[in-house]
C-alpha positions in Angstrom: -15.6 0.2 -1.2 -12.7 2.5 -1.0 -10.2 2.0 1.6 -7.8 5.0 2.6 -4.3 3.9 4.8 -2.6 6.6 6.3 1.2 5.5 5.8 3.1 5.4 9.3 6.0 6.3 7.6 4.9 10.1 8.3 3.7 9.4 11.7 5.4 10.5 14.2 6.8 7.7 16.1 7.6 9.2 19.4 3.7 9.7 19.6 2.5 6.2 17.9 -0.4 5.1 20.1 -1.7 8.9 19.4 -0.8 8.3 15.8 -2.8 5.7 15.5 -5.4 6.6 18.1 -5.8 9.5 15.5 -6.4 7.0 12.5 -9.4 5.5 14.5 -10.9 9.0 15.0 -10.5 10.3 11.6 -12.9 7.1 11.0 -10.3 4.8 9.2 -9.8 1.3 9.7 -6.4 0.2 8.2 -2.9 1.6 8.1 -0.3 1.2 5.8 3.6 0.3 6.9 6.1 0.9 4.8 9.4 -1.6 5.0 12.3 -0.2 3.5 15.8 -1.7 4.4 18.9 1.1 2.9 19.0 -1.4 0.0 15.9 -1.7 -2.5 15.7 1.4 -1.3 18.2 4.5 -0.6 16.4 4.9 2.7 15.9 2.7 6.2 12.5 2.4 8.1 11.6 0.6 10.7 11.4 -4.0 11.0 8.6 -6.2 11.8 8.6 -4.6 15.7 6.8 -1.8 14.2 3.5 -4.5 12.8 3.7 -5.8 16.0 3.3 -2.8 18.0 0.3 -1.9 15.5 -1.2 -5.4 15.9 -1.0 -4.6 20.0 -3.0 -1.1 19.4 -5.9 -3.8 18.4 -8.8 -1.5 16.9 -7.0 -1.1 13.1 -6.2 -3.7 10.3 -2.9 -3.3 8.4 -0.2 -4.4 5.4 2.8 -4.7 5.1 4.4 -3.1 1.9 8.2 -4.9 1.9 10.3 -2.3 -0.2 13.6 -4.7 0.7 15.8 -6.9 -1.4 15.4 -10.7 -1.3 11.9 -10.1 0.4 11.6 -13.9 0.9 13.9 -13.8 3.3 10.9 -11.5 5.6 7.9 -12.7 4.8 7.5 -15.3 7.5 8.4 -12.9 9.9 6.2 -10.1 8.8 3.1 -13.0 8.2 3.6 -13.6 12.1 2.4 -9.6 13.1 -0.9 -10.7 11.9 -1.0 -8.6 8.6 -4.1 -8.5 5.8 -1.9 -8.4 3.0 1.7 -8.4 2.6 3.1 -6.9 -0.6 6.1 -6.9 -2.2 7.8 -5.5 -5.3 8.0 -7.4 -8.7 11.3 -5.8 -9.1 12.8 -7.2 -5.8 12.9 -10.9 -6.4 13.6 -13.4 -8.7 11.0 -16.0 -8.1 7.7 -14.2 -7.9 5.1 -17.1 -8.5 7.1 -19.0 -5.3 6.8 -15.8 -3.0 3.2 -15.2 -3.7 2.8 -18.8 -3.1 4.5 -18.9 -0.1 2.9 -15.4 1.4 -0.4 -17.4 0.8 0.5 -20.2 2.5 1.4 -18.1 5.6 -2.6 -17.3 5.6 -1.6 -13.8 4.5 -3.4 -11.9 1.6 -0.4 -11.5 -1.6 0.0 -8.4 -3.3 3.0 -7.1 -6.0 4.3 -3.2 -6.3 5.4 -1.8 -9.2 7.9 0.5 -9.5 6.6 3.8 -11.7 8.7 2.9 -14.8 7.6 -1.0 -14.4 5.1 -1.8 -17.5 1.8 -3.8 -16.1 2.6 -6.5 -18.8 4.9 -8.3 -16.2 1.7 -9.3 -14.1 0.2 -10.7 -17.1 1.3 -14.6 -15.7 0.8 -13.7 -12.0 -2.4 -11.7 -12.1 -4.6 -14.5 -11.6 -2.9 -15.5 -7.9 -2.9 -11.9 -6.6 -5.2 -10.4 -4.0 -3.7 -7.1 -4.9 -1.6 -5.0 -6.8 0.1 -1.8 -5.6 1.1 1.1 -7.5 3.7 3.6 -6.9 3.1 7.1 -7.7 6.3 8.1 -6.4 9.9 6.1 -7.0 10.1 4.3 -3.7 12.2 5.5 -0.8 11.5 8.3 0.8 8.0 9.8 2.1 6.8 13.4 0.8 7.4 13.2 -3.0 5.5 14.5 -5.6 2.8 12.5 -8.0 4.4 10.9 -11.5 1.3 11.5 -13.1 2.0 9.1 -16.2 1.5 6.3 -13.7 -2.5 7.1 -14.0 -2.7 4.8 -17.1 -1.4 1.6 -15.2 -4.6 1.7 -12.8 -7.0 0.9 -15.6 -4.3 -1.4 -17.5 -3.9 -3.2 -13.7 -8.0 -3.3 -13.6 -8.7 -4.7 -17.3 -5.8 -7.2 -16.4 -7.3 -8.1 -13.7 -10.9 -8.1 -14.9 -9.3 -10.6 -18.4 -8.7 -13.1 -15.8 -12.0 -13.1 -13.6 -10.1 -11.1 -10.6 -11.9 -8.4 -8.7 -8.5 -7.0 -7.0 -7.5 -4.4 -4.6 -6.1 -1.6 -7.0 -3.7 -0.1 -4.4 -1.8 3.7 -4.9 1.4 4.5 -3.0 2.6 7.6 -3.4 1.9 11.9 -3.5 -1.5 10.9 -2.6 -3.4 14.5 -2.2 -7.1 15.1 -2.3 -6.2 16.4 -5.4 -4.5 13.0 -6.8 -6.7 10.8 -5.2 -9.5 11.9 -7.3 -7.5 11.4 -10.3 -6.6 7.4 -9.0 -10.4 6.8 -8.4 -11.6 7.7 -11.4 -8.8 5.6 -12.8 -10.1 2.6 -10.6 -7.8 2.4 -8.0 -9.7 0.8 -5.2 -7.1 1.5 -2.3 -5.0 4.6 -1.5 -2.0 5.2 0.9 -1.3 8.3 2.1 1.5 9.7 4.7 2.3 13.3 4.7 -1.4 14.7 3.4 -2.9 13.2 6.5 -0.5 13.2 9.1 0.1 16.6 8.4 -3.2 17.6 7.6 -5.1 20.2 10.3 -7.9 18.2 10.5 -7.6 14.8 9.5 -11.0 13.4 10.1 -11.9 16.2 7.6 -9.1 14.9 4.7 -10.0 11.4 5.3 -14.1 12.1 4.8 -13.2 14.1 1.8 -11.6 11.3 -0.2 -13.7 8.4 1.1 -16.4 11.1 -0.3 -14.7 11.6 -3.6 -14.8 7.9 -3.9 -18.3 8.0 -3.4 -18.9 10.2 -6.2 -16.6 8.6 -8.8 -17.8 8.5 -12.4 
């Protein structure tokens, strides 16, 4: 099944309940919410009020994608909002087997993000303990950036990884997400795509969201 998350990082926040009101009628059940702290990142989002105020809307699943240095230091926190899956990057931490562990133990789904010039060869001893792996499509940061094409390789390299070591993971994509670009991640493999701008923005969002839950249909 394909799985589309509108990012809230292109919501706009003075309207969230519509925002997310607008998810539900565009017949989506999960959003995406971006964590980034002026560190990992050049830019600053918004804390672990903002999964709790999603948690309180009550109709839509979501994860937690922790774009933040020493991401340890969060998880708890973020594992409390009642999250599906809490990711965070492979370039953000030195322990990576301990924090998968310890998102696990929290009852929360583990997934790792790649930066786009990160090789997939540095899951190759964590892949078996993953319920997910995210790829960006975009260097991390800021919201409205174009595709890096040359990431489309990595989504079947993260599925035959997955698939060596008996996983059937979610193959998440973070990043320019079009139409356009989401048919090139499916037929890739990804499994899950995140996108912000292309349907906050979007005229008719049902419409976008149909189209690439459709497209997924229809992959070769």
């Amino acid at each position: 099944m394909i799985v589309l998350s509108p990012s809230l990082l292109a919501a706009d926040l003075l309207f969230l309940g519509e925002e997310l009101d607008s998810v539900v009628s565009a017949g989506l059940g999960d959003v995406h919410i971006d964590v980034m702290d002026g560190n990992f990142v050049p830019n600053i989002s918004y804390g672990v009020n903002m999964a709790h105020a999603v948690r309180r809307h009550g109709q839509l699943k979501f994860d937690c994608h922790l774009m933040v240095a020493e991401p340890e230091k969060h998880v708890a926190d973020f594992a409390r909002s009642g999250p599906e899956l809490i990711t965070v990057h492979y370039e953000a931490t030195h322990h990576l087997h301990r924090l998968v562990y310890a998102i696990k133990e929290l009852g929360v789904q583990a997934g790792v993000s790649l930066n786009p010039a990160t090789p997939v060869d540095v899951l190759k001893c964590i892949i078996h303990d993953l319920d997910a792996v995210l790829l960006m499509t975009v260097n991390p940061g800021f919201s409205g950036q174009k595709f890096i094409p040359s990431v489309l390789t990595k989504i079947s390299a993260v599925r035959e990884l997955a698939l060596t070591h008996g996983r059937d993971i979610a193959v998440q994509i973070d990043g320019g997400i079009t139409l356009e670009t989401a048919k090139l991640c499916l037929a890739e493999g990804a499994t899950h795509l995140v996108a912000g701008v292309s349907f906050f923005q979007s005229p008719d969002r049902r419409a976008f969201a149909a189209s690439v839950l459709e497209a997924g249909k229809n992959r070769g």
